[in-house]
Structures are given as C-alpha cells and as structure tokens.
N, C-alpha and C positions, 0 to 999 in steps of 0.2 A: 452572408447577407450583405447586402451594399450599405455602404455608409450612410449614403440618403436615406434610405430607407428607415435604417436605425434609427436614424435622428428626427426622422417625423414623429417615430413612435415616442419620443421620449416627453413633446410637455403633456405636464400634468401625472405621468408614471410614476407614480409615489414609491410603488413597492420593487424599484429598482433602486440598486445597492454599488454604492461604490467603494473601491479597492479596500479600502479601510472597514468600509461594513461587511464586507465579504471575508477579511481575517477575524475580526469580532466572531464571527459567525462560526469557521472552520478553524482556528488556532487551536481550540480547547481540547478536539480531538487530532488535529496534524499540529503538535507543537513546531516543527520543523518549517511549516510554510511559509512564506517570506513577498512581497511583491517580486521582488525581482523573477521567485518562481512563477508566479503566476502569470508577466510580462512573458516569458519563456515558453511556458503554455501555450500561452495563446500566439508565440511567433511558430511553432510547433504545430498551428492546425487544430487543436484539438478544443480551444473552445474559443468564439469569437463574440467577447460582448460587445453592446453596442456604444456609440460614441457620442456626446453631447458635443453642438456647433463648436464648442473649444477644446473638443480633443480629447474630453476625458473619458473614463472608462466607464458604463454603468453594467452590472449582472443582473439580469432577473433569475425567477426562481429554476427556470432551468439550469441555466450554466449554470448556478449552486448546487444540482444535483450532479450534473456532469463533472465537476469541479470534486466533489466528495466522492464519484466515482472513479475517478481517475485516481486518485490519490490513494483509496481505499487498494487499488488494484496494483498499487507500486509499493502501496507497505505491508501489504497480506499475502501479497502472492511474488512480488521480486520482479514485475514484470517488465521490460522495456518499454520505451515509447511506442516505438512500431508496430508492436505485439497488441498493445493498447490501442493504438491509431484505427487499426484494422477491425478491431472488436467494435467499436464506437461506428467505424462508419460502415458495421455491416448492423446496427442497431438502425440507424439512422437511414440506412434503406429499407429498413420496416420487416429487417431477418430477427431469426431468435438465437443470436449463434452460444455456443456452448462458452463459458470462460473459459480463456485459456490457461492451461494445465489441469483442467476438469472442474466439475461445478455445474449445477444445471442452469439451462437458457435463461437469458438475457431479455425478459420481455420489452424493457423499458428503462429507462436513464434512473427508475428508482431504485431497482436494486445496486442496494450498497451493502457495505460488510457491517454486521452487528456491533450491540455493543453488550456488553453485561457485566451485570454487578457479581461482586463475590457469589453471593446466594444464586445468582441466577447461572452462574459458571459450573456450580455448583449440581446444580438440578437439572443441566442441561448435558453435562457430561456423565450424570451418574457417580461421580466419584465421592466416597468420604472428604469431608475437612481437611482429614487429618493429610491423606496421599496432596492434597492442594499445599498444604503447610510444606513440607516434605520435598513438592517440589521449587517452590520458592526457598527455602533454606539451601535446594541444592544449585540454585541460579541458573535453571531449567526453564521457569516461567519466572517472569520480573514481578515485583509487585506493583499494584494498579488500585486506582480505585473503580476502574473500568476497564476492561478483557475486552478484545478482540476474537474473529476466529480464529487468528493463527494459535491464541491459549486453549479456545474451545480444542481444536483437533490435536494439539499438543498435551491437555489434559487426557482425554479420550483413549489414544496410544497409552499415555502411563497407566491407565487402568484395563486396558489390555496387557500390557508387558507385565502388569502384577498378577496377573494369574501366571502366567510363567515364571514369576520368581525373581521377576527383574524390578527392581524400586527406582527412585528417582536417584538415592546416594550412587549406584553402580554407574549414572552417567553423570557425572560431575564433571568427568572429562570432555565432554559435549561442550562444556562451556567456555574452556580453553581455546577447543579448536575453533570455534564460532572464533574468537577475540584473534588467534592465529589469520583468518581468514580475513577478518579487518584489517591487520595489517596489512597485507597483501593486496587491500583496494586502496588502503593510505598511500602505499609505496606510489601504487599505479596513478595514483590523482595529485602527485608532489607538483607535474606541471599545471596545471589546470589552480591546484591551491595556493601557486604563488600568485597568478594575477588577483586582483582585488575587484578588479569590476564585475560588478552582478551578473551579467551574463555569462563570466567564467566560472561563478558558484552555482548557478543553476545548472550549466553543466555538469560541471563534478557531482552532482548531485544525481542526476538522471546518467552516466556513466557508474557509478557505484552499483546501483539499480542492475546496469546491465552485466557489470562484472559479477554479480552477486549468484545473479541467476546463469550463467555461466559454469562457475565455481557449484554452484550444485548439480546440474549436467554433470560435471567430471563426479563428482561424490558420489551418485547416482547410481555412473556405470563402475568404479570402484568396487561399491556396496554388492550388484549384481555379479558383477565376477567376483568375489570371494564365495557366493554365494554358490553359484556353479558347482566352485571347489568341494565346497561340503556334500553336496549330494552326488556326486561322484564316488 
C-alpha cells in the first residue's frame, strides 16, 4: 500500500496499534518476539503497516492477524519465510491454498494455530491424565499452561503408539536428539550471533527456522529407509 495512502487513513483510527501495542498483544503467546523481528517482517514483504506523517509504525487488526499467522506457522510447523511468503500471497489472491506440509485450506488470514488448556488438550486428544503426566515427566511435551497443536498431534501419536505398547518413558531418547539437533543450528548461527545488531538476530532467528526444517527432511527420509528394511 503506498505511504500516502496509509497516512490519510490514519487521523482519527483509534483502533490502530503501534509496535509496542502489537508486542502487548502477541508476546504472551510468541515469548520470543522482539521489534527488531517484526522490523524484519515487514522488510521481508510479508506485512506492511502503515506509517503516520513521522515515520511511525501503526497495525491495524489485520496485520495482527497476519502477524499471529505468520509466526504461528514458523513455531508449529518450522516453516521458512518463503514457504510462508508464498502461502500468504496465494491467500491474498483470493486462493484457498493447503498449509504447507499439509493441513486443510487457508480460507482467510484468521486461521491461526490453537490454543488449549490442560482439560482441553485433554479432551481434544482423547488421552487419559495420566499418559499426559507421563509424557511431560518424559520431556516429550514441555509443560504449559497453554498447548499448541504441535502438543495436540504429539499427544494423539502417544495414544496411538500406546496401543502398540510404546509409552512415552521408551522415547526419552527423542529428547536428547531434539537438544543434539539444536546444537547443530547453534554451531551454524555462531556467525550470525556474534553481530549484535538487530537485523543480524532476526536473522538467526528465521535461519534456525530454516535449518530446522531441513534437519527434518534428512530425519524423514532416514526414518523411511530403515523402514523399507524391515519389510523386506
């Protein structure tokens, strides 16, 4: 949207929010978010608020949803910017595209990722307490006082793998390798984490992301060929 433009719309717009009220708003569920990120954002394309005669930032309630989508989709799903970029402006052409890495269409900038409480994690996965206890003691699911879906379909799986006989104690090891696997974006972001300026930690931040989801492609096809093996 052109600058002008913006900035007619802005006297009198009450219910536009600036940098500060937009972390207010998002911090509680993205503890991680930071302006620097969101400057990054938006030099990135992906959301452009608008700007009052002196430059500053205002959000209305769109870019807030687009803002909790975006972010919902790089801590739920691992996804790159571009992967992201692409979803967004096939939204934004008025398509229903699928999430990527599956998930059904996209009618609209509201669909965001859940949230749920214990009880509601609970009754949404079918699981007893007890397999929930079981797998937070095994540092499988972290404890919360609000769940995401990546807990919802991580609870779900443990209550499939317990009918096979598989509990949450036999993957303990999962949780190792995950921390192994961090290392291994620590290592890769050493250059990136010694600059101090903001735009070099918003980086590392959206390369982690990328490396992340990467590192599960290769775990992916790993998993599939041993799998081969066995039914051979």
């Amino acid at each position: 949207m052109p600058a002008s433009s913006a900035q007619a719309r802005l006297p009198g717009a009450t219910s536009l929010l600036s940098i500060g009220q937009v972390l207010a708003r998002l911090t509680p569920e993205f503890p991680d978010l930071t302006p620097s990120k969101l400057r990054f954002l938006e030099e990135q394309g992906l959301v452009s608020p608008a700007r009052t005669e002196s430059g500053y930032r205002k959000f209305n309630g769109g870019d807030l949803d687009r803002l909790r989508l975006i972010l919902s989709m790089q801590r739920d799903h691992y996804l790159p910017l571009k992967v992201i970029r692409s979803y967004l402006d096939d939204l934004d052409a008025g398509l229903s595209p699928s999430l990527p890495g599956g998930g059904a269409p996209g009618p609209s900038m509201l669909v965001v990722a859940r949230r749920f409480s214990r009880d509601e994690l609970l009754r949404e996965s079918g699981a007893p307490a007890a397999l929930l206890h079981d797998a937070v003691s095994s540092s499988i699911i972290l404890p919360a006082e609000h769940y995401g879906d990546d807990a919802l379909q991580v609870l779900r799986a443990l209550v499939d793998l317990q009918k096979s006989g598989i509990e949450p104690r036999h993957l303990r090891g999962f949780r190792g390798a995950a921390e192994r696997e961090l290392g291994l974006i620590e290592s890769a972001l050493v250059p990136l984490a010694r600059r101090k300026d903001a735009s070099s930690r918003a980086k590392a931040a959206e390369m982690a992301v990328e490396i992340a989801g990467q590192l599960e492609v290769i775990r992916g096809s790993l998993i599939r060929s041993a799998l081969g093996r066995l039914t051979k």
